[in-house]
N, C-alpha and C positions, 0 to 999 in steps of 0.2 A: 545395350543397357543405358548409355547418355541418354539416347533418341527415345526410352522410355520414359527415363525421369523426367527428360526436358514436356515431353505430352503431358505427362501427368500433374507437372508444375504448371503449367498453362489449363489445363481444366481442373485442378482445387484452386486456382485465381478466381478464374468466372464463378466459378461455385460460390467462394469469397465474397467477391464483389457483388453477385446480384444478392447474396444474405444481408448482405451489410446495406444496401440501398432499401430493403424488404424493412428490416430492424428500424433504418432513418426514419423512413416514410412510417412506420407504425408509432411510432415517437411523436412524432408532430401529430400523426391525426390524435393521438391522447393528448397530448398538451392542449391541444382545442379546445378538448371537453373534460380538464384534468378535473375539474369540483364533480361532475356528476359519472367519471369512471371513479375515483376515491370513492363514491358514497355506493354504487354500485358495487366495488372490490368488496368493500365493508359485509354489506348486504348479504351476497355468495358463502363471506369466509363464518359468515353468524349463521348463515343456514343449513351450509355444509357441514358444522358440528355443534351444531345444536344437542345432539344427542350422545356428545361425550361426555368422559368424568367433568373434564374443565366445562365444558359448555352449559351441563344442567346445573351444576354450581352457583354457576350466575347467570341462570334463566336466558338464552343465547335466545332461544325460541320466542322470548318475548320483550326483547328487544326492537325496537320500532324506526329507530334512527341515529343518527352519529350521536346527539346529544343524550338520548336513553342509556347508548353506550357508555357514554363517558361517566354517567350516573353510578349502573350499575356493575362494571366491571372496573376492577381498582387498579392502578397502577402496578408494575410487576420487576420484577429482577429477574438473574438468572437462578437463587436461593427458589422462586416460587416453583418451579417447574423442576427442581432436580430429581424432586423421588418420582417424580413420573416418567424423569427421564431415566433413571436408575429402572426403574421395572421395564421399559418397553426394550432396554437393552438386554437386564440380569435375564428376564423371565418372557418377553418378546409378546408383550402384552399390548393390545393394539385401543385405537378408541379412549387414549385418554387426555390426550391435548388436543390431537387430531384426530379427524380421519381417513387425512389419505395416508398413505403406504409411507412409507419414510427411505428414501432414497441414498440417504449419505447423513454422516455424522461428522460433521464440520467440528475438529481438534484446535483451540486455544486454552495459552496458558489461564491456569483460576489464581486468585489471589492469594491461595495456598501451598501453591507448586502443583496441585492436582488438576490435569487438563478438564475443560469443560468439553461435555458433547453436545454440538449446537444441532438438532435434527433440520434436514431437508427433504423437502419432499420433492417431486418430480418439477412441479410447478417454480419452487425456487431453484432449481438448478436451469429451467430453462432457460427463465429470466434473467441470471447470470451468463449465460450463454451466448442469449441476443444481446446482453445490454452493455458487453466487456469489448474483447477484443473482433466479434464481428459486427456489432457497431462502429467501432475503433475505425474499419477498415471503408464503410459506408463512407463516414464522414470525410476520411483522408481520399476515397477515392474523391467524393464530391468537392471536395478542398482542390484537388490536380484541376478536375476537368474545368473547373468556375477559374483559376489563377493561372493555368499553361491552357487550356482547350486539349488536355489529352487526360488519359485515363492513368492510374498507377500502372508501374512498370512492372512484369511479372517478374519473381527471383523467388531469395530463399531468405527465411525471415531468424534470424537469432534471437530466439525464446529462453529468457534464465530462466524460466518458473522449471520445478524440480516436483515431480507429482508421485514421492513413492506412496503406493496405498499398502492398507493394514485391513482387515475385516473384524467386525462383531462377532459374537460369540455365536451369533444367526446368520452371519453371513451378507450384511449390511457393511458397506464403502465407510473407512473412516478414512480421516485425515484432509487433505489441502483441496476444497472444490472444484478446482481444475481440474485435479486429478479424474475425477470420474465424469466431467466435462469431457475431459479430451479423451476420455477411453474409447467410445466408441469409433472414433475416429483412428482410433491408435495404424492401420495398414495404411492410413493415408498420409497422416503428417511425416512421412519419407519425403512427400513429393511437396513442403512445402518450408519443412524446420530444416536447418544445417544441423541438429544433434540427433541420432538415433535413439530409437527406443528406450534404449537402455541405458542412456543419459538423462532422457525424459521421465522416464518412468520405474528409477534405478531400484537392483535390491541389494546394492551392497554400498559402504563407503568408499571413496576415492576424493581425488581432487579435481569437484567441480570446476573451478575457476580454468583448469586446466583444460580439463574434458572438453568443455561447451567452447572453449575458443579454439581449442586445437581442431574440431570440424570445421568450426567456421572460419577461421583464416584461412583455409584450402582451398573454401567456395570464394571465387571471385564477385560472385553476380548476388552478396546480400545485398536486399534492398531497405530491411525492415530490422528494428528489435525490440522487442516487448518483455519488458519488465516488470513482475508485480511493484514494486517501487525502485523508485531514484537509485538507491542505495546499490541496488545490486549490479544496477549498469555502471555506477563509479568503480567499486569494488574491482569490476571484471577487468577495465582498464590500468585500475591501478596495478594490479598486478602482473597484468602486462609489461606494465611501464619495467617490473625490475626482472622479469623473464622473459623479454620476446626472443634473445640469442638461443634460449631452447629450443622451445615454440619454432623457429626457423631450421633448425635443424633436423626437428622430427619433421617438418614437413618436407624438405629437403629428401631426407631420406626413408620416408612414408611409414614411419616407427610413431609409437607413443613412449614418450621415454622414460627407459629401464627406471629412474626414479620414482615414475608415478605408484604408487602403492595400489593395485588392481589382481584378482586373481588370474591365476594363468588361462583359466578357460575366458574368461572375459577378454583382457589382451589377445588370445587368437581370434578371438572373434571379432574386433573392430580392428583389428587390424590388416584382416582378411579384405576388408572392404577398404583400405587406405592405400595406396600410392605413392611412389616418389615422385617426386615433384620440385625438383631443384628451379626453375623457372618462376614459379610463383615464390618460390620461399628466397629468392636474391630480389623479384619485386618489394616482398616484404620488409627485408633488411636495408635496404636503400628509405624507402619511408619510414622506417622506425628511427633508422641514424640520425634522419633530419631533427627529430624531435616529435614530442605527441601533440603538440598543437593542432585540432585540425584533423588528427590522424584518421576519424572513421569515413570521410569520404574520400581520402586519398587511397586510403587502403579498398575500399569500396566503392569506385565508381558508380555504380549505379543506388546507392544509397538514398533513400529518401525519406524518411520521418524514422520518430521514436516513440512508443506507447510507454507510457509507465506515471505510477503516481507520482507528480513530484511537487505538491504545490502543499502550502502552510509548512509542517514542520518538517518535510523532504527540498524545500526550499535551497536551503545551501547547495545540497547533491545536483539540483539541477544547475545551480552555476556551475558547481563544478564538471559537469557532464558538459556545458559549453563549451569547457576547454577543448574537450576531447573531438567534439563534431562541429565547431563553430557556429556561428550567431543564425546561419543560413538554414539547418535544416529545421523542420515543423516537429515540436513537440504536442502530441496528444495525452493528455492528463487521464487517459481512459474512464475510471467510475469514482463518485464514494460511496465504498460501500463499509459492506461490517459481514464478517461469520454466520451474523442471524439475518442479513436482507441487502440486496442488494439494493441500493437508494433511490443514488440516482447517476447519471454519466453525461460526458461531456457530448454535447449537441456542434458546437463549432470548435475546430481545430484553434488551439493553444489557450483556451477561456480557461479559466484559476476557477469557476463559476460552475458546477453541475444540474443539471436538466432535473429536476425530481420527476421518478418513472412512475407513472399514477399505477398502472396496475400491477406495481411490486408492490403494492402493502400499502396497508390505511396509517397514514401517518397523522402524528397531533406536534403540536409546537407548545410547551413550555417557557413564556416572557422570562427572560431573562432583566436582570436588574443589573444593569454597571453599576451601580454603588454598592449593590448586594448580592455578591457570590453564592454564602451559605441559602439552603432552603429555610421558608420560617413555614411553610406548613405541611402535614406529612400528608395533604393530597393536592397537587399543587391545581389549579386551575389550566386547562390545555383547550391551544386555539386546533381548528382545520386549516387546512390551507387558505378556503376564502377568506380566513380570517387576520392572515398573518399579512404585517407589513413591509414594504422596501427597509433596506439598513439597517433593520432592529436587530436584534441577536437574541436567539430561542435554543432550550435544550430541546433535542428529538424524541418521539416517542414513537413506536412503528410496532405494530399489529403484523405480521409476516404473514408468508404463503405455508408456514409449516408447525406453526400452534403456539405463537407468542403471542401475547394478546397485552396491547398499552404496555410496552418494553423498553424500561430505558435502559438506554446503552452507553450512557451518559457523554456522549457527544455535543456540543455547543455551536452550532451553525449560525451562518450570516445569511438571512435573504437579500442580495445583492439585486435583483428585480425578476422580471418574470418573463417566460418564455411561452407568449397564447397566454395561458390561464397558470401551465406549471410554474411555479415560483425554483430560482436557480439559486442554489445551497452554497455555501465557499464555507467546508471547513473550519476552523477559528481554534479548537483547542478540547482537552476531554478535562470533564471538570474533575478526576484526581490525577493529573497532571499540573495540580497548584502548588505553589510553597506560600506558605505561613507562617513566618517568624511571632510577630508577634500583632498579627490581626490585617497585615498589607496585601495577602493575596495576591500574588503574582503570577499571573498565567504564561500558557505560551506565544498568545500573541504579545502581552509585552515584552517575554524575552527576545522573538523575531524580529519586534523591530528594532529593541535594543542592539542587536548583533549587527542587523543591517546598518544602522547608522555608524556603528563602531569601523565595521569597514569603508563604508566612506569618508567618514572622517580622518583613521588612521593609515591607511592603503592595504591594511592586513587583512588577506584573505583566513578566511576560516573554512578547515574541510570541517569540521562538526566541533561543537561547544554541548557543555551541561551546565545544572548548577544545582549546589548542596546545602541545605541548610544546617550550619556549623552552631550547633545550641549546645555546645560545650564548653566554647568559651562566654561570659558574659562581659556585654549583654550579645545576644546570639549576632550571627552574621551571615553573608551570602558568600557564599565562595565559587567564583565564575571559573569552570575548564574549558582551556578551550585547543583545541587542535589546531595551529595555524598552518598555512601550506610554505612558510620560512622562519629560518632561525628567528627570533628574536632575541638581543641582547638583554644581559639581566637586569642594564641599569635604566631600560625603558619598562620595565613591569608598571611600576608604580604610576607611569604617565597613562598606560592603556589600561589600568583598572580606574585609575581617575574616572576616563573614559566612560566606561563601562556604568560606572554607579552614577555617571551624569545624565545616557542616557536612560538608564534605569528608572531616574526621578521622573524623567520625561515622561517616561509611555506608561509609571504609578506613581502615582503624587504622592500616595501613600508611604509608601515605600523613601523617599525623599525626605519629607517632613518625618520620618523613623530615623533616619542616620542625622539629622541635624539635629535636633532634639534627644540623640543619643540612646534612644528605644533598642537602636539596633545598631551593633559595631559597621566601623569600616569595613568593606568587605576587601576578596582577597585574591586574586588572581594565580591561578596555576596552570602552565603551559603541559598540556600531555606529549608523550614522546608521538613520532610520526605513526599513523596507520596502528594508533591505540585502539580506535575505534571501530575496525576493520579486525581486527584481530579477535572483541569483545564478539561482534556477529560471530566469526568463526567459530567460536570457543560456543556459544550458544546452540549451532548447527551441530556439532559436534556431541552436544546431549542432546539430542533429539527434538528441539524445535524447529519446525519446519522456517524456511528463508524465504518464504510467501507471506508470512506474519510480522518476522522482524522489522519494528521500528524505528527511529532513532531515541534515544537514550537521552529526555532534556529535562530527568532531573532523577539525581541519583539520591533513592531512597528505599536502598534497602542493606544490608551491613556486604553483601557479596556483591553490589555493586562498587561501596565504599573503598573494600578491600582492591578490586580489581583496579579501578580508574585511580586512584593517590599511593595505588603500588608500582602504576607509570610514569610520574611526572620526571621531567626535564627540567622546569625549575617552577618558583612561585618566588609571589610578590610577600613582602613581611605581612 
């Protein structure tokens, strides 16, 4: 059985590595020619549904070029598309956004609590497919062979993503894209993931955290771990941190343990395939004793990179994932993407910077104004790529592979420069992710870099912060939480919210000239208890959002946020 898995884990590598070199090399040759595959992509997605409800509505068929486009087809939300997306699920009514077949129903929260269903068709799933984690693997192998002269090492990769599916009332994939990504694959990622199927692709509740480490601390030879975001590779550690004497014992004695909440048919069944293993599990406990500094490649020798989002507002989680692997190993930032398209993905190993993927969708750019956040007109004027510049900052607008046509998704990108022809995206912030007291607009790049400087200035790490705007008391104020990773004493509150609203001024003037001139109160510092933030994720999985979604949490605005987060504090500033 070893000498099988070990073959089988040696050819899904190869298999791997020449997809992911296939993907690179398709990448660049589009970025060569990224203006005239966009106007191409365009061209295909206007002619191919020309003759749907959406498409004769606004004349698809006589449409002539990008510029005609922009004319005649109006900017959109996810409100323009709902009743048709309502009939193609209620009543499985085809031909009216699209018309290709619709492959999967990509589930995020709506602004109402009621989930939206993002449709995908075969086209967007592939594209997701090449442009994620087996590009991911292209690049990292091309990163080994250009920096050591040797190729990635074959092992076994620790994968959190958690891909339960649900179907339409037709019979149509809903839920996490992955999920029906990795389905067809599902007999083979034995020979490649350290979690079984039924970890990966669970139907019942349990304790993740638990599950997915308990295989993989058995396997000695992971090499890899890929995370939809930052968060979830902290998470998996931290929790480590206050359980690994279990964890060593089950492995010790090839049990899952009697505490974990699992049904009995399930427990005989992965535990059928588990082993005592007292050997590796006193390996284990000699390196957990030492401390976690460090810990994922002491524990895992043959350990080599991490995929997962972590850059803009997952930022912190990658420092703190530093701890855990130190300064040595490669982190790959995977994609940015969204529910409705995948964008665009990282071309060089560790760039904060995304490759825009021309033939994922006909993208347009929205100028952005730094002095002026709010819109002043209700069709904004949008550039092409040939038209956008280095270092400006634009909202996105993306055309998909599966019937969204000029969709904003209200994301706020940097063109950092260009790669060939493709211009390289960095995240920035989503524009209702702002706070507004009284007209300062404070996004999240100013609160990142406010935090950032707070830590170097004060030496206090922070595992996650938010911030609330208190328009109860007047005149209103900002009330900074922040999760530190050390006590802090109460009678330094008031020096590190100093702090905080000093560099605040810095990175918004605005905001500054408000508290001097008294527009807006002092604000107010409140330290939350440990692993607050960690606990609000769980408590979220636990109703049924999926952990492939989950964000960080950097500005609390809604009253069961309120409730949650200042029903934890450990202390605050007056």
């Amino acid at each position: 059985m070893e000498l099988i898995k070990a073959i089988g884990n040696r050819l899904f590598w190869f298999m791997l590595k020449r997809r992911g070199a296939k993907s690179r090399k398709h990448l660049d040759a589009l970025s060569r020619s990224a203006v005239r595959t966009s106007e191409q992509t365009l061209a295909k997605l206007l002619a191919d549904n020309a003759d749907t409800e959406y498409g004769r509505k606004y004349d698809f068929a006589g449409i002539r070029d990008a510029e005609d486009y922009r004319k005649k087809v109006p900017l959109s939300n996810y409100h323009t598309y709902e009743p048709y997306i309502k009939r193609m699920i209620e009543n499985s009514e085809e031909n009216l956004i699209t018309r290709y077949p619709i492959r999967h129903y990509a589930l995020t929260s709506g602004s109402s609590g009621a989930p939206k269903h993002i449709p995908v068709s075969q086209a967007g799933l592939d594209i997701c497919a090449e442009n994620s984690t087996v590009l991911c693997i292209g690049v990292m192998d091309e990163f080994y062979r250009t920096t050591t002269g040797r190729s990635l090492k074959n092992g076994y990769c620790l994968n959190t993503i958690e891909a339960p599916l649900s179907e339409t009332e037709s019979g149509v994939p809903k839920g996490t894209i992955s999920g029906t990504v990795l389905k067809p694959y599902k007999k083979l990622l034995r020979y490649f993931l350290t979690s079984p199927d039924e970890i990966l692709f669970p139907t019942q509740e349990m304790n993740m955290k638990y599950m997915k480490l308990r295989f993989a601390l058995q396997e000695r030879n992971v090499v890899c771990l890929v995370a939809p975001f930052m968060t979830a590779a902290v998470d998996l550690f931290t929790w480590l941190e206050s359980n690994w004497t279990i964890m060593c014992d089950d492995i010790e004695n090839g049990q899952i343990s009697p505490d974990i909440h699992i049904s009995q048919e399930l427990r005989r069944k992965l535990e059928a395939i588990l082993t005592p293993n007292p050997k590796r599990a006193q390996e284990l406990r000699e390196e957990f004793q030492n401390g976690f500094k460090g810990i994922v490649p002491r524990i895992w020798p043959n350990f080599q990179w991490i995929g997962s989002i972590g850059t803009a507002g997952f930022t912190q989680y990658t420092l703190k994932m530093r701890h855990y692997t130190g300064k040595n190993v490669p982190y790959n930032y995977l994609e940015y993407s969204a529910s409705e398209a995948l964008i665009a993905a990282e071309r060089r190993m560790g760039e904060t910077a995304y490759v825009l993927v021309p033939d994922g969708g006909f993208f347009e750019f929205i100028p952005v104004d730094p002095e002026e956040q709010e819109e002043q007109e209700t069709e904004p004027v949008t550039l092409t790529i040939d038209e956008i510049e280095q270092g400006k900052d634009y909202e996105i607008v993306i055309t998909n592979l599966s019937g969204f046509y000029r969709y904003r998704i209200g994301d706020i990108v940097r063109v950092t420069g260009f790669y060939n022809e493709a211009p390289a995206l960095a995240f920035m912030y989503r524009k209702n992710q702002l706070i507004s007291i009284a007209g300062e607009k404070t996004n999240d790049e100013a609160l990142r870099w406010t935090i950032a400087r707070f830590q170097e200035e004060t030496g206090v790490e922070v595992n996650d912060y938010s911030i609330f705007a208190d328009t109860d008391t007047k005149p209103g104020r900002y009330v900074f939480l922040l999760e530190p990773d050390q006590d802090i004493p109460s009678e330094r509150l008031p020096t590190l919210r100093d702090n905080l609203e000093k560099n605040l001024s810095l990175a918004n003037l605005s905001f500054g000239q408000k508290i001097t001139t008294g527009v807006l109160g002092r604000s107010k510092l409140c330290i939350a208890e440990k692993e607050t933030y960690m606990l609000y994720r769980d408590l979220q999985i636990m109703k049924g959002v999926s952990p492939n979604q989950l964000k960080p949490i950097r500005v609390i605005d809604t009253p069961e946020k309120r409730k949650f987060f200042f029903g934890l504090l450990e202390k605050e500033s007056d």
